[in-house]
N, C-alpha and C positions, 0 to 999 in steps of 0.2 A: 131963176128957178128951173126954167128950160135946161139949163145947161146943168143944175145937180141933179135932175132925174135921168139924162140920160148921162153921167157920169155912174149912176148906184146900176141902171140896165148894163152898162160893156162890166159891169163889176160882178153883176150878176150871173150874166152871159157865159163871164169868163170860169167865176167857181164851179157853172154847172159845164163847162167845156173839161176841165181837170177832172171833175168828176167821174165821168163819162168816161174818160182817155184810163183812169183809176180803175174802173169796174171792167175795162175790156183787156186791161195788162194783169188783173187779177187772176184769168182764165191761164195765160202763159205762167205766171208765176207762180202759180201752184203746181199745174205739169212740171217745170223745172226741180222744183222741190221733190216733187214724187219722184223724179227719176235720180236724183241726187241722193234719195233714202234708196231705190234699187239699188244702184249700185254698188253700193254702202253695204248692203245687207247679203247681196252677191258676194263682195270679198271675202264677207265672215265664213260663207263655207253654207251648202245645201240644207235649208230648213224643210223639214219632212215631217207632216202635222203636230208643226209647233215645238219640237221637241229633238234635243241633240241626241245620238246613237251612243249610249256610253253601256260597257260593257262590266256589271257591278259584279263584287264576287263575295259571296258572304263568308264571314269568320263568323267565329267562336271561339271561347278559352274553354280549355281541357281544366276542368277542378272535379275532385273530392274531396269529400269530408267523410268524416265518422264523428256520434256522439254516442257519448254514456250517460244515465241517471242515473245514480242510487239516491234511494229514497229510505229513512227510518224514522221512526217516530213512537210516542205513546200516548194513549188516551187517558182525561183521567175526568172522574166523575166526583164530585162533590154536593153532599146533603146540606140545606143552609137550613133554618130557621124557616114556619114554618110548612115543611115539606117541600120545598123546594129545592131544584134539581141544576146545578151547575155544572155544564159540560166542557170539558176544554183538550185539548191536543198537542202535543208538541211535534210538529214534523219537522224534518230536517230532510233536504233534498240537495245535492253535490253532483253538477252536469261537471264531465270532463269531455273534450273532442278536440279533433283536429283533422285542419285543412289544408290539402297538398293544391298549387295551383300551376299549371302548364303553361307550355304557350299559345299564340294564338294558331289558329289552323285554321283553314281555308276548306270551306264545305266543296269545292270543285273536284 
């Protein structure tokens, strides 16, 4: 019995010795990491609050149009039975236009 309790102590001993070695290589291994992102993020080229230097130019397209309406129509009024008043309209309305469209242009 002597000899399984101190067989489960060097067992014990030992997981908390790796442990230990584990929590103090943690300290290096994450500095190496952070310098491995530096580096990294040095190649890609100077970050200046977060944000790449791109130089945008705005466009637009050159369009008009024209429209026409005409509009005709007639009212017409009807007496019904009695004395009642029925009201009614015929409109007619005929839009005509057209649209010229350009290229695009650069507001610069």
């Amino acid at each position: 019995m002597k000899n399984k309790a101190q067989t489960i102590s060097e067992y014990v001993l030992l997981v908390a010795a790796i442990g230990a070695a584990l929590t103090v290589m943690q300290i290096y291994f994450s500095r190496s990491i952070n310098s491995v992102v530096k580096v990294a993020a040095d190649q890609v080229g100077r970050q200046k609050d977060g944000a790449a230097e791109i130089d945008y130019i705005e466009w637009r397209r050159k369009e008009d149009s024209t429209t026409y309406t005409t509009s005709w129509g007639t009212n017409t009024e009807e007496k019904l039975l009695g004395g009642a008043v029925r009201y009614g309209m015929n409109d007619t309305s005929v839009q005509q236009g057209g649209a010229s469209y350009g290229a695009w242009v650069s507001e610069k």
